[in-house]
N, CA and C atoms of all chains as a GROMACS GRO file, in nm:
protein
  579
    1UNK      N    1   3.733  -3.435   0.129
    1UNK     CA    2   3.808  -3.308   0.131
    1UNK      C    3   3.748  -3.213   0.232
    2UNK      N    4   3.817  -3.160   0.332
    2UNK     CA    5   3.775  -3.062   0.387
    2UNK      C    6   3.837  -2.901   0.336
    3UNK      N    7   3.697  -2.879   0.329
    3UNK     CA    8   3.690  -2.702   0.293
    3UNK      C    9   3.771  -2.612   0.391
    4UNK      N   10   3.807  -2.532   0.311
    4UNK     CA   11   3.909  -2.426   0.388
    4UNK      C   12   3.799  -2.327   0.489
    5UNK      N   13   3.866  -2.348   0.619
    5UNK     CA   14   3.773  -2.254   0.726
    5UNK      C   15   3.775  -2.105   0.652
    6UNK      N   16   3.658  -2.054   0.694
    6UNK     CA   17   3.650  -1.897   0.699
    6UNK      C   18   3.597  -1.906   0.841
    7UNK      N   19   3.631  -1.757   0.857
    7UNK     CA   20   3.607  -1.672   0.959
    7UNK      C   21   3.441  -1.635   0.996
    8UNK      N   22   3.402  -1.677   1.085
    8UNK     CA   23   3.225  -1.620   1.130
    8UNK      C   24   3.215  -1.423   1.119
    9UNK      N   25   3.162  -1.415   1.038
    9UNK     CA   26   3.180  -1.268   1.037
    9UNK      C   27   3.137  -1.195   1.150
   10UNK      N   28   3.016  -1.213   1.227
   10UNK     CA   29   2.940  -1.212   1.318
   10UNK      C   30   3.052  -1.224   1.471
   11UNK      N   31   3.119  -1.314   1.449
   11UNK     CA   32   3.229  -1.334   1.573
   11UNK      C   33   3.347  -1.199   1.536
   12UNK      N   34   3.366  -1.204   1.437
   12UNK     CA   35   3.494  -1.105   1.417
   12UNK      C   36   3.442  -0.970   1.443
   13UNK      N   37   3.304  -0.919   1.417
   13UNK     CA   38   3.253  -0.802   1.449
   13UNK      C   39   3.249  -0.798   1.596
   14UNK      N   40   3.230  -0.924   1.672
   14UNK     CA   41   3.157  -0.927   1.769
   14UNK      C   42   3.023  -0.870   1.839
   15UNK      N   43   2.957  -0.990   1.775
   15UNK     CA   44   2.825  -0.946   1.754
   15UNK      C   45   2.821  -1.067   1.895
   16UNK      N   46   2.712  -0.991   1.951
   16UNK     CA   47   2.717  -1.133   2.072
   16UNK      C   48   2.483  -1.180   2.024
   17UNK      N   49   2.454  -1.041   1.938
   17UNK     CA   50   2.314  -1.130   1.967
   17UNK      C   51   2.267  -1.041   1.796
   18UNK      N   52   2.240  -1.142   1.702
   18UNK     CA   53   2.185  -1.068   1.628
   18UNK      C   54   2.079  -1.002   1.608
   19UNK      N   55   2.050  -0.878   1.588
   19UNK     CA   56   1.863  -0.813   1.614
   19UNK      C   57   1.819  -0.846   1.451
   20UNK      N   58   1.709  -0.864   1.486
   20UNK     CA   59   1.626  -0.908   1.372
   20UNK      C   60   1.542  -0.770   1.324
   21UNK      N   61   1.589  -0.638   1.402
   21UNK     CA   62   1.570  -0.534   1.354
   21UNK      C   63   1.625  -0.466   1.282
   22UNK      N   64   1.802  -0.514   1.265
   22UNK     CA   65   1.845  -0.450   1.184
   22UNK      C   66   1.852  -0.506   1.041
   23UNK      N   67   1.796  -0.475   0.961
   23UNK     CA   68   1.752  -0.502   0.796
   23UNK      C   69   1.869  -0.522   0.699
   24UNK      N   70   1.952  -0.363   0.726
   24UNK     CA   71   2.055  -0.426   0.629
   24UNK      C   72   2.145  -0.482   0.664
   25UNK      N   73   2.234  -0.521   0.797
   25UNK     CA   74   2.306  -0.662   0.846
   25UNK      C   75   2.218  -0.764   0.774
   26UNK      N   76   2.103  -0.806   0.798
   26UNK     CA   77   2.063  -0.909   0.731
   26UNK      C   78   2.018  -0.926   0.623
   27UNK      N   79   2.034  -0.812   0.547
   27UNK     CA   80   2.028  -0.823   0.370
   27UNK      C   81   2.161  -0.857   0.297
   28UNK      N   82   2.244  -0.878   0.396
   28UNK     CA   83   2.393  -0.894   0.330
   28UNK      C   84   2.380  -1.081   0.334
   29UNK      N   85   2.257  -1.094   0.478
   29UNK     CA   86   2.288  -1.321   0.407
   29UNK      C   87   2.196  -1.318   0.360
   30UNK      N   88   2.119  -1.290   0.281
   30UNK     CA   89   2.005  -1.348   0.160
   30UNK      C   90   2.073  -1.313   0.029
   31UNK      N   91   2.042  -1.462   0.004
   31UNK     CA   92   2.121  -1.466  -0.183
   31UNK      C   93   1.984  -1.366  -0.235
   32UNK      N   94   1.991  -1.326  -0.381
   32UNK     CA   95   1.923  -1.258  -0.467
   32UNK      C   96   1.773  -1.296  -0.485
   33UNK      N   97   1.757  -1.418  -0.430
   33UNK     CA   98   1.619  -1.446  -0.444
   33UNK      C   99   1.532  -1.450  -0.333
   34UNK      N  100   1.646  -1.361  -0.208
   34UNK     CA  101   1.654  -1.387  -0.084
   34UNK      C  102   1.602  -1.507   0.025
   35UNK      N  103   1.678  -1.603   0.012
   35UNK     CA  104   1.688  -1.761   0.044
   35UNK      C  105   1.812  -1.651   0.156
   36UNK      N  106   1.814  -1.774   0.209
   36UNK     CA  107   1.873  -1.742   0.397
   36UNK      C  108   2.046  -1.803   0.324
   37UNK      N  109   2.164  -1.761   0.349
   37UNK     CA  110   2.269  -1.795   0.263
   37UNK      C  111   2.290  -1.880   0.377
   38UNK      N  112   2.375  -1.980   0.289
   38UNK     CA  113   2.393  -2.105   0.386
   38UNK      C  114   2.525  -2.057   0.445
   39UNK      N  115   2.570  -2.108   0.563
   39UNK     CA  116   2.675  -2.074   0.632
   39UNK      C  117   2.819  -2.151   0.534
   40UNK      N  118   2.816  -2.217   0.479
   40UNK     CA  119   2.957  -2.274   0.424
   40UNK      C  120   2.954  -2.149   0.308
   41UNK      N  121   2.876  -2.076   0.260
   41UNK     CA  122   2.940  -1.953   0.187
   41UNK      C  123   2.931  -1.855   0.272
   42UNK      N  124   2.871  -1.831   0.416
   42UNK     CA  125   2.870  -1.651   0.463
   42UNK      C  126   2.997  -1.705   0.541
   43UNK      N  127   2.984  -1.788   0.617
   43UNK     CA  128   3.129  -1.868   0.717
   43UNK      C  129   3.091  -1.825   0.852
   44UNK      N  130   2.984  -1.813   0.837
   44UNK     CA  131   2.900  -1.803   0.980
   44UNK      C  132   2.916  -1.925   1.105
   45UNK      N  133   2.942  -1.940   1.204
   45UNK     CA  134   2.959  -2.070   1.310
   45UNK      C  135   2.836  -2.050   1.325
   46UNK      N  136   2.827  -2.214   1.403
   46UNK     CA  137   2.664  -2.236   1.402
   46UNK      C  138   2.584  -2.193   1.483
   47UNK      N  139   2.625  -2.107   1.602
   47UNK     CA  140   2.546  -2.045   1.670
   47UNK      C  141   2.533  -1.928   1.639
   48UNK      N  142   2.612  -1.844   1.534
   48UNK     CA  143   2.551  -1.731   1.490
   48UNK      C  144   2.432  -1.782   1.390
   49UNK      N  145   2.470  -1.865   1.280
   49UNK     CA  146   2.427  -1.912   1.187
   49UNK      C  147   2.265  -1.933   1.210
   50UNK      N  148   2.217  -1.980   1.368
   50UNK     CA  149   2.066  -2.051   1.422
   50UNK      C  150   2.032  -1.901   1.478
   51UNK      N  151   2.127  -1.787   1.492
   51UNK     CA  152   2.061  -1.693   1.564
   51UNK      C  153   2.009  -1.592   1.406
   52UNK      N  154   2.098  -1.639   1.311
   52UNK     CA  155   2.084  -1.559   1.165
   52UNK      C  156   1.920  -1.590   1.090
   53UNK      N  157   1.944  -1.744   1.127
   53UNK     CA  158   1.781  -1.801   1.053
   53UNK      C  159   1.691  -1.712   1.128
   54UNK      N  160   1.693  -1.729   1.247
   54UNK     CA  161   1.582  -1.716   1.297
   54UNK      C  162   1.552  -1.550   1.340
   55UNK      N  163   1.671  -1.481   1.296
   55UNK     CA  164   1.630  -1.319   1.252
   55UNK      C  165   1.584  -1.311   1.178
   56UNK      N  166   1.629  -1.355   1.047
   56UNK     CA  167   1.576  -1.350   0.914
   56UNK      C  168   1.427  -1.371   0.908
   57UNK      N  169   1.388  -1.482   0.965
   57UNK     CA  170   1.260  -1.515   0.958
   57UNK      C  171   1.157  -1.405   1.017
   58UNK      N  172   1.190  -1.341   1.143
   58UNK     CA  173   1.141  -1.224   1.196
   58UNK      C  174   1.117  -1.169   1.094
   59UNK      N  175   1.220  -1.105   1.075
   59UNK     CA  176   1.227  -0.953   0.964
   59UNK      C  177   1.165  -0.977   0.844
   60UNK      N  178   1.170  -1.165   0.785
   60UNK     CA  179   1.039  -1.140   0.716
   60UNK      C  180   0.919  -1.076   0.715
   61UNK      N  181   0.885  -1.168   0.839
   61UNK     CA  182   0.736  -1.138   0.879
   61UNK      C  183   0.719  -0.982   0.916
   62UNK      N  184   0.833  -0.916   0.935
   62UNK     CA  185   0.799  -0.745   0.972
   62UNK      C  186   0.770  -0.684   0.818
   63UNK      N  187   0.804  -0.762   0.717
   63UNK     CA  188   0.821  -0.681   0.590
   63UNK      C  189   0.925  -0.587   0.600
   64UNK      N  190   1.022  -0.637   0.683
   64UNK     CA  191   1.143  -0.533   0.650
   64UNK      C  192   1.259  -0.598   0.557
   65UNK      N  193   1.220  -0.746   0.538
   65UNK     CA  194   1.316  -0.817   0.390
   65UNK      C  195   1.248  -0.860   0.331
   66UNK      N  196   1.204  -0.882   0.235
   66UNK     CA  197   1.110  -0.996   0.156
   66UNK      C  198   1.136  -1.114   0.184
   67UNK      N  199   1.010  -1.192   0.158
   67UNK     CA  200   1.018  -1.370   0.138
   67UNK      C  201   1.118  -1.394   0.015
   68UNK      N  202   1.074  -1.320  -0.103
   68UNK     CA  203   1.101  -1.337  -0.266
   68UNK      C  204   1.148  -1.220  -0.272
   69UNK      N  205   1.255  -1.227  -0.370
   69UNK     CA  206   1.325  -1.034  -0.394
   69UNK      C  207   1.273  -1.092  -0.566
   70UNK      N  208   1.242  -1.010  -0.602
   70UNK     CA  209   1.222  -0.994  -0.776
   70UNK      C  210   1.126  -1.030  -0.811
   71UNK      N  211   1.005  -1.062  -0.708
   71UNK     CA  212   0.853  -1.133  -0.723
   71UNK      C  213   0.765  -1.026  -0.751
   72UNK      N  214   0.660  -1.010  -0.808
   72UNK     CA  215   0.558  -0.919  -0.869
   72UNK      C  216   0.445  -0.987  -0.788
   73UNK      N  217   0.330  -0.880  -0.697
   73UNK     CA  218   0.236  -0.953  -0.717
   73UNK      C  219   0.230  -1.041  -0.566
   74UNK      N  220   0.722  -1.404   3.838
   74UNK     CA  221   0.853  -1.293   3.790
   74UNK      C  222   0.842  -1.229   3.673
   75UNK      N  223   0.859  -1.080   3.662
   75UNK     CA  224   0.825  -1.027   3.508
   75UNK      C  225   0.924  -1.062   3.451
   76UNK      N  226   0.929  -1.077   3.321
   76UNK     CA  227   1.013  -1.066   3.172
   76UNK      C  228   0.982  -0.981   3.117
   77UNK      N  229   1.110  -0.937   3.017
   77UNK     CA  230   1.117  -0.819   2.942
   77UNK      C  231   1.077  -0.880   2.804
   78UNK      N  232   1.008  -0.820   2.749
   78UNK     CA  233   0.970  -0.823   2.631
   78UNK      C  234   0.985  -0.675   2.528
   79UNK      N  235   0.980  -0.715   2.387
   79UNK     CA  236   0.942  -0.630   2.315
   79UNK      C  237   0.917  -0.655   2.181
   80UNK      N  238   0.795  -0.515   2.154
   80UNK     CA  239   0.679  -0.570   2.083
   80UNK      C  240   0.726  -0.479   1.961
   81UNK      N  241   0.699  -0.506   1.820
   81UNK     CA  242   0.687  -0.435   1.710
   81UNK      C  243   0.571  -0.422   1.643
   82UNK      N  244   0.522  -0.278   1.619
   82UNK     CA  245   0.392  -0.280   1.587
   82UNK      C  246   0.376  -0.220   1.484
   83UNK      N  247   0.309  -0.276   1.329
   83UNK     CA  248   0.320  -0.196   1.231
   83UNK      C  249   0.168  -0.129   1.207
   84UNK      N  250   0.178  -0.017   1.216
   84UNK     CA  251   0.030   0.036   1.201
   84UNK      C  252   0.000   0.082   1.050
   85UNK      N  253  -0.150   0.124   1.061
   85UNK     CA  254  -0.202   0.085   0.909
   85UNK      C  255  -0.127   0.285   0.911
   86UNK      N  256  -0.035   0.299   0.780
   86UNK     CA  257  -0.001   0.447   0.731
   86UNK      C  258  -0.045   0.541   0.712
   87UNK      N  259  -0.206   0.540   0.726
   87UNK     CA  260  -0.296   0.642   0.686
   87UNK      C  261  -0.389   0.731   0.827
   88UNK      N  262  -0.332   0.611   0.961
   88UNK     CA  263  -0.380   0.662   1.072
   88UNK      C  264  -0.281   0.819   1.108
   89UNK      N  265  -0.350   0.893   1.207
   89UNK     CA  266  -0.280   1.011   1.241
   89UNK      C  267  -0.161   0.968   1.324
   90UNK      N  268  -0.081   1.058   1.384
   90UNK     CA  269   0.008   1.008   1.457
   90UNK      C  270  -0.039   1.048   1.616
   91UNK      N  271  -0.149   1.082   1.624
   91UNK     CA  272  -0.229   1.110   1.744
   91UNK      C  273  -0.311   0.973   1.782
   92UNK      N  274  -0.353   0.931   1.664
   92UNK     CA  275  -0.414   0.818   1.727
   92UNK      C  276  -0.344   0.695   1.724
   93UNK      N  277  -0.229   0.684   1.635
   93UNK     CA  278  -0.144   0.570   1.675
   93UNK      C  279  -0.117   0.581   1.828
   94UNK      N  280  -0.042   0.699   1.884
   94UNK     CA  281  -0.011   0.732   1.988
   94UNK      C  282  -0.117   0.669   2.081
   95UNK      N  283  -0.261   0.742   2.076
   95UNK     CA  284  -0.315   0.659   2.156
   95UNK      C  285  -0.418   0.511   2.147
   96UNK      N  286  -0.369   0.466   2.051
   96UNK     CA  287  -0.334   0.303   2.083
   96UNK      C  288  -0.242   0.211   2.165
   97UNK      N  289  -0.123   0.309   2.139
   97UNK     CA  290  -0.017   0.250   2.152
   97UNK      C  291  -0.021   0.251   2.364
   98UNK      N  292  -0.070   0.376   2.358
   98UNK     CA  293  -0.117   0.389   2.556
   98UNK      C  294  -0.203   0.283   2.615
   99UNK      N  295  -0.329   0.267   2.494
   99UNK     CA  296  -0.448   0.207   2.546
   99UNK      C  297  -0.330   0.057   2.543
  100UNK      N  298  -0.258   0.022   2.464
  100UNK     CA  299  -0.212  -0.137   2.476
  100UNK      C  300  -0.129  -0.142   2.589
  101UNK      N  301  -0.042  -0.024   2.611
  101UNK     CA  302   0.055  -0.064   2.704
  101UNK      C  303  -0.030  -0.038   2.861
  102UNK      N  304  -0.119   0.048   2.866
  102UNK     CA  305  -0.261   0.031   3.001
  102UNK      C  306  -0.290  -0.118   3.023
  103UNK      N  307  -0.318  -0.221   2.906
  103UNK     CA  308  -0.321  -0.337   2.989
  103UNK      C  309  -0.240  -0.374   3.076
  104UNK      N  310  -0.106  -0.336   3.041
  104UNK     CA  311   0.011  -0.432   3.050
  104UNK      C  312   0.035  -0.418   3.216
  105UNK      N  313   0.064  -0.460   3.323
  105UNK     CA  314   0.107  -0.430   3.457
  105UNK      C  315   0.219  -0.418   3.482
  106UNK      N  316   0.289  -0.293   3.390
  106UNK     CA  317   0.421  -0.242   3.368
  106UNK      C  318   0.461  -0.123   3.508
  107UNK      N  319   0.627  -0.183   3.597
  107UNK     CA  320   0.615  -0.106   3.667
  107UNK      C  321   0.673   0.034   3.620
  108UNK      N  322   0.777   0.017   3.555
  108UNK     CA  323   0.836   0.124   3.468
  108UNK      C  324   0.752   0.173   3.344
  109UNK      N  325   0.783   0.278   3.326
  109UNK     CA  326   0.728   0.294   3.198
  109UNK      C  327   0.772   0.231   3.029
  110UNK      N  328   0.692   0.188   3.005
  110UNK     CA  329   0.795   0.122   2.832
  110UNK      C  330   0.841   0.212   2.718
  111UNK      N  331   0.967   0.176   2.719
  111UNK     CA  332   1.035   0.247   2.617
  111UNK      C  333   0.940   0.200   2.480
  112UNK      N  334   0.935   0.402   2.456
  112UNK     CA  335   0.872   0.339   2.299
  112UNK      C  336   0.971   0.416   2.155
  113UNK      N  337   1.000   0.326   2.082
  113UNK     CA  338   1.024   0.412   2.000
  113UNK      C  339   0.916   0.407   1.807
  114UNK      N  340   0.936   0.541   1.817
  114UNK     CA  341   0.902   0.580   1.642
  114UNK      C  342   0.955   0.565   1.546
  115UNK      N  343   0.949   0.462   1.442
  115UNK     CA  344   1.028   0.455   1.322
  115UNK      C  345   0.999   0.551   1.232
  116UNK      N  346   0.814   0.576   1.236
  116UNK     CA  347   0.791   0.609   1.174
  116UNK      C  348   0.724   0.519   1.031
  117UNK      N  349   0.683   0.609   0.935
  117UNK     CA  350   0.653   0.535   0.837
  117UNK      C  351   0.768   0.496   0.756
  118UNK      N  352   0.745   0.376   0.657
  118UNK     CA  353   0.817   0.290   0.614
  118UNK      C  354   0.762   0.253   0.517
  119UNK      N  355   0.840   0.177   0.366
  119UNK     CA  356   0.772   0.117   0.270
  119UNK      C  357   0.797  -0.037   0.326
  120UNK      N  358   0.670  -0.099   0.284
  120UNK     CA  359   0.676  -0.252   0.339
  120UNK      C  360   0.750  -0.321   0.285
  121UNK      N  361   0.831  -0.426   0.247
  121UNK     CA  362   0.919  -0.500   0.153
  121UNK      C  363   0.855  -0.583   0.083
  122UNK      N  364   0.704  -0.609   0.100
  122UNK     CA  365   0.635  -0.649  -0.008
  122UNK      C  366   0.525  -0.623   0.069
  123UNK      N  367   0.371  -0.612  -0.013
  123UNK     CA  368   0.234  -0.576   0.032
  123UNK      C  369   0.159  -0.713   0.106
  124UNK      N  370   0.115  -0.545   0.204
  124UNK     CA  371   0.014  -0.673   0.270
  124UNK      C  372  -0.111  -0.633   0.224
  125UNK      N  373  -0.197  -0.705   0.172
  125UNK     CA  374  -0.307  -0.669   0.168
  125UNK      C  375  -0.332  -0.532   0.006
  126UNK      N  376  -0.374  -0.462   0.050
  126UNK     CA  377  -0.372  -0.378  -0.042
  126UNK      C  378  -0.237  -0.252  -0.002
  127UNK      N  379  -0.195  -0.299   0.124
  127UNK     CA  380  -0.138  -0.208   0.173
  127UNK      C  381   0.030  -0.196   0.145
  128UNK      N  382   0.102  -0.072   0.130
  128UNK     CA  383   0.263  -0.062   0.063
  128UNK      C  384   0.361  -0.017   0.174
  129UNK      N  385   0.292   0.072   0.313
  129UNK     CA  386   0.366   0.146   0.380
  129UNK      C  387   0.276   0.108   0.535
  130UNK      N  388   0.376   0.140   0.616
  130UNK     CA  389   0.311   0.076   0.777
  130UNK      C  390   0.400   0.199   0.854
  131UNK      N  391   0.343   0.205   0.927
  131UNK     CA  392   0.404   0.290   1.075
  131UNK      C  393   0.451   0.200   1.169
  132UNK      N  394   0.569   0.226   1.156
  132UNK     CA  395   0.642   0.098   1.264
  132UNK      C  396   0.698   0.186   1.410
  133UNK      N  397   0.667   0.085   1.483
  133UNK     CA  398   0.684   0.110   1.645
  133UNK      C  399   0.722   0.005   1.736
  134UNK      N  400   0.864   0.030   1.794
  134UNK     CA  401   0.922  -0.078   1.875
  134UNK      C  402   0.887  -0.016   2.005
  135UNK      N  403   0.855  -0.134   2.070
  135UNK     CA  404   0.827  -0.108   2.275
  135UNK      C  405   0.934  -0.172   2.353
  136UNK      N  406   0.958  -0.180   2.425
  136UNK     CA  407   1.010  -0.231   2.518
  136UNK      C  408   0.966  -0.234   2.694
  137UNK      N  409   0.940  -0.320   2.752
  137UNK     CA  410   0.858  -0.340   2.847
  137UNK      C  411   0.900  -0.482   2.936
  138UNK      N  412   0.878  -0.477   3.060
  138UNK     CA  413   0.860  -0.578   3.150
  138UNK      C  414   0.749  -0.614   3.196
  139UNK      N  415   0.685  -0.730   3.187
  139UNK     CA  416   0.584  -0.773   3.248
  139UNK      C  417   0.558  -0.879   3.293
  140UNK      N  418   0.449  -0.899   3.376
  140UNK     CA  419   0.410  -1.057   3.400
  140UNK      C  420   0.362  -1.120   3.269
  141UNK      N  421   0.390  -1.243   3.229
  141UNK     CA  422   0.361  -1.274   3.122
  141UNK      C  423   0.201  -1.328   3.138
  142UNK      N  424   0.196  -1.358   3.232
  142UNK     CA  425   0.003  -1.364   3.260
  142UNK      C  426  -0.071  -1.248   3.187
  143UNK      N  427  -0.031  -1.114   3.179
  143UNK     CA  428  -0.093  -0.962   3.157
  143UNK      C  429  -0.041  -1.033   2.998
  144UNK      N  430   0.014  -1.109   2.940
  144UNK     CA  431   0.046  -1.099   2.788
  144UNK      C  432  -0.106  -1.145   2.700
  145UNK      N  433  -0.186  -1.243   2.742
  145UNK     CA  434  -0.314  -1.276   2.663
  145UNK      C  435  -0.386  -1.157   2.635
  146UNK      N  436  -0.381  -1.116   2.729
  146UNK     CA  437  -0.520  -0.993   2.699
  146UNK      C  438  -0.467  -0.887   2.638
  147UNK      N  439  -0.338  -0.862   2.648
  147UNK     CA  440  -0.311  -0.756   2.557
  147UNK      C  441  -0.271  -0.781   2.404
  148UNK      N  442  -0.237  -0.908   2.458
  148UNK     CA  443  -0.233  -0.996   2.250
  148UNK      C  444  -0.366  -0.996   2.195
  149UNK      N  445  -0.455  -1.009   2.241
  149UNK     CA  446  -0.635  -0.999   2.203
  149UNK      C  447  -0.654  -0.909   2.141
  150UNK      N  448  -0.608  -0.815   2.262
  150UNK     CA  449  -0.661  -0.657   2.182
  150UNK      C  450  -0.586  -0.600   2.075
  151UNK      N  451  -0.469  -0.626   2.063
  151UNK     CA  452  -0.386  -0.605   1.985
  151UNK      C  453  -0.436  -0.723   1.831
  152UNK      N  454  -0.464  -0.828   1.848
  152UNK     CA  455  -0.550  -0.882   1.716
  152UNK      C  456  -0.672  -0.823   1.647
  153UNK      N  457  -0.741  -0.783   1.743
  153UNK     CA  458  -0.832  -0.725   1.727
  153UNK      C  459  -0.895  -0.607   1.679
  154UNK      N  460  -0.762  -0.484   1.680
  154UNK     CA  461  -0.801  -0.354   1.664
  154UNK      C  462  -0.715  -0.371   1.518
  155UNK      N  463  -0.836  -0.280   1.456
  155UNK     CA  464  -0.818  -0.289   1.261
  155UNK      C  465  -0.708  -0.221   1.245
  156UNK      N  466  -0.621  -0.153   1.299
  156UNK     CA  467  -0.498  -0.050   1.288
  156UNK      C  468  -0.409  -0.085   1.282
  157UNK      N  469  -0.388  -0.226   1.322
  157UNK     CA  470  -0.289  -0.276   1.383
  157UNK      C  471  -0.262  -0.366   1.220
  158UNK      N  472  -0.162  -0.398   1.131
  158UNK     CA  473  -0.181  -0.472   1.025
  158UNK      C  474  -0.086  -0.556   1.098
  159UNK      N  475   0.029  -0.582   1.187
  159UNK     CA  476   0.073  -0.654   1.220
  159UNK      C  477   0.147  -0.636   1.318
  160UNK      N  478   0.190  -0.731   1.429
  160UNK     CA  479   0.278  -0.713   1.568
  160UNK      C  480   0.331  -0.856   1.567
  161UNK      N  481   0.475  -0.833   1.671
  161UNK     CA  482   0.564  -0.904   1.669
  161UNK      C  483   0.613  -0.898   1.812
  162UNK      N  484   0.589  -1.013   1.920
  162UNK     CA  485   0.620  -1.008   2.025
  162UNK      C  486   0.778  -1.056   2.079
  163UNK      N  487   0.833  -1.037   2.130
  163UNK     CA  488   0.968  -1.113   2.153
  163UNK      C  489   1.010  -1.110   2.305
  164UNK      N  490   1.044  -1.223   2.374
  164UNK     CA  491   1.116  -1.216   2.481
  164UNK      C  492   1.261  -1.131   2.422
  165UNK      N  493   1.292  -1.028   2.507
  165UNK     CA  494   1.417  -0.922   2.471
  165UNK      C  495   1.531  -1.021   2.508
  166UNK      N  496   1.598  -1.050   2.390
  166UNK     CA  497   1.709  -1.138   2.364
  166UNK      C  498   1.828  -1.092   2.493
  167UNK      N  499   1.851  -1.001   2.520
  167UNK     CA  500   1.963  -0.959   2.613
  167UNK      C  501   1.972  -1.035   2.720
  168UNK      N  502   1.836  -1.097   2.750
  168UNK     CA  503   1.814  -1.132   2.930
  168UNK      C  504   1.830  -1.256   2.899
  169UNK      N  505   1.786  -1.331   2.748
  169UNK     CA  506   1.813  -1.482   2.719
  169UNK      C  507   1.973  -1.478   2.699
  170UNK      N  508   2.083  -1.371   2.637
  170UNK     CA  509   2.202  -1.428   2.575
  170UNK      C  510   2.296  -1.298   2.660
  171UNK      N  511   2.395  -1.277   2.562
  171UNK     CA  512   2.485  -1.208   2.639
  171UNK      C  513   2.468  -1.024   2.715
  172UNK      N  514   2.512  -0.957   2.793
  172UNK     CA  515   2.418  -0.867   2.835
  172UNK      C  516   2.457  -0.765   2.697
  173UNK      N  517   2.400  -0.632   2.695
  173UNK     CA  518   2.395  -0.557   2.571
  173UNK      C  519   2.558  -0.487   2.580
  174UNK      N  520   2.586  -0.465   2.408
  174UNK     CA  521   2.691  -0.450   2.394
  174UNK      C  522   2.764  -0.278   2.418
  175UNK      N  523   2.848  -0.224   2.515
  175UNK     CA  524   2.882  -0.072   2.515
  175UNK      C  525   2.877   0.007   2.384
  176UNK      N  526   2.900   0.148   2.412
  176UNK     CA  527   2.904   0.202   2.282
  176UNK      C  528   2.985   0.213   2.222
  177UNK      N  529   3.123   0.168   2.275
  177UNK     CA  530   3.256   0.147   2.212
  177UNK      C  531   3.236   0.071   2.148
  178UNK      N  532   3.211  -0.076   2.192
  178UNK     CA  533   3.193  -0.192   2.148
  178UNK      C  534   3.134  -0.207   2.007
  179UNK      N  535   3.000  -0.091   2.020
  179UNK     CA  536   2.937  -0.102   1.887
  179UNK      C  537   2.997  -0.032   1.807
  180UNK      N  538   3.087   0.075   1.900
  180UNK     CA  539   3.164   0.142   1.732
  180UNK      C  540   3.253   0.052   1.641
  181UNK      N  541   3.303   0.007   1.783
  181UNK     CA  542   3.396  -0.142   1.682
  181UNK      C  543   3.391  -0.173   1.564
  182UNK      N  544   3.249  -0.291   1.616
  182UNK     CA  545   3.183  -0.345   1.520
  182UNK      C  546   3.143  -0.307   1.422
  183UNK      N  547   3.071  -0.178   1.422
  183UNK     CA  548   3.040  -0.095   1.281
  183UNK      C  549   3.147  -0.075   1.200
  184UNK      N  550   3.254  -0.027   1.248
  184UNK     CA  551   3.366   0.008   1.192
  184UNK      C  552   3.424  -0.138   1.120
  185UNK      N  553   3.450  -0.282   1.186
  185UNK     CA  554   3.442  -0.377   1.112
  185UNK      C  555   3.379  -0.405   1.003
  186UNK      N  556   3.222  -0.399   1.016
  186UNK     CA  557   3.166  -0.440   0.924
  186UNK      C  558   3.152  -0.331   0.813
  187UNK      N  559   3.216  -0.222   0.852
  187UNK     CA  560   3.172  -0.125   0.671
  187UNK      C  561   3.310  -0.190   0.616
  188UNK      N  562   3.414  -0.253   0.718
  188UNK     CA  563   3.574  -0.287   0.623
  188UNK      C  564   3.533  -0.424   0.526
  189UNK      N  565   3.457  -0.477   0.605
  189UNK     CA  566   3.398  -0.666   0.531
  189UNK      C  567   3.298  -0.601   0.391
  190UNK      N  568   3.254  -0.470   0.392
  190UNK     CA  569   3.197  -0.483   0.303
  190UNK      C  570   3.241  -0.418   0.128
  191UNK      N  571   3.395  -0.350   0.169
  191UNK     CA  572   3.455  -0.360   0.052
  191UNK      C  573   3.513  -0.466   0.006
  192UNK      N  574   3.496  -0.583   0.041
  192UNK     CA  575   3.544  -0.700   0.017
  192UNK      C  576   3.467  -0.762  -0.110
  193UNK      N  577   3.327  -0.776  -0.090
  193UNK     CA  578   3.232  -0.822  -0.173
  193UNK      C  579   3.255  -0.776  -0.293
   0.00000   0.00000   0.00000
């Protein structure tokens, strides 16, 4: 079965480069335990999708998203 | 050939904003910048989780061109000085991907994305 396309949100905004500075664009793809949301639920194409990981991962390391959201400690 | 880079620097929250300032000179003095580097002040910030004993950082984005030869020695010093709790170097994505977007352009987009977010 193929899944019904969605739309890359990232393309429809036209985003041509995602910054890994902006925090809350990228608090909208981390699920609740903030895990990186997989593209078959955000509907991200895959070149936003490799430019999304690898913001995310930044903005970890800035402490401007967490690794863990709800972690103590 | 220089490349543009830019650096994020979170400083420890308890320094003055005089002496962040002049850190932030003494790092970009290594650099063999012909322009001057855009700096900007975030300011202080709560961290999104602790480093160390620490909850809040002074964050500071640069922007700069350089020879990337001048990049070791100023990554050194930048490891090195206790103020510094963390930095983040980046080749400036614009010059790798598409050029930067107008200010129309970004109104656009903003305006898109606050509509995607009554959706959720």
């Amino acid at each position: 079965m193929r899944r019904p396309q969605k739309s890359c949100p990232f393309c429809e905004s036209r985003v041509r480069w995602i910054d890994y500075k902006d925090d809350r664009t990228l608090g909208r793809f981390i699920t609740d335990q903030g895990k990186i949301l997989p593209s078959r639920l955000s509907g991200s194409c895959a070149r936003h999708q490799r430019q999304l990981s690898t913001a995310i991962k930044r903005a970890r390391f800035l402490a401007l998203i967490p690794y863990i959201r709800g972690h103590q400690g | 050939m220089p490349r543009t880079y830019e650096a994020v620097y979170i400083f420890d929250s308890t320094l003055e904003d005089a002496a962040i300032s002049d850190k932030i000179n003494r790092f970009h003095g290594m650099l063999d910048t012909k322009e001057q580097p855009e700096v900007a002040h975030w300011g202080r910030r709560q961290l999104a989780y602790s480093i160390g004993p620490r909850e809040n950082g002074y964050y500071v984005v640069s922007k700069f061109a350089t020879e990337p030869t001048t990049l070791p020695e100023y990554e050194r010093a930048l490891k090195l000085d206790d103020g510094v709790i963390r930095y983040l170097i980046t080749l400036h994505e614009h010059e790798v991907g598409a050029p930067p977007q107008s200010e129309e352009e970004l109104a656009a987009a903003t305006r898109r994305d606050d509509d995607d977010d009554d959706e959720d």
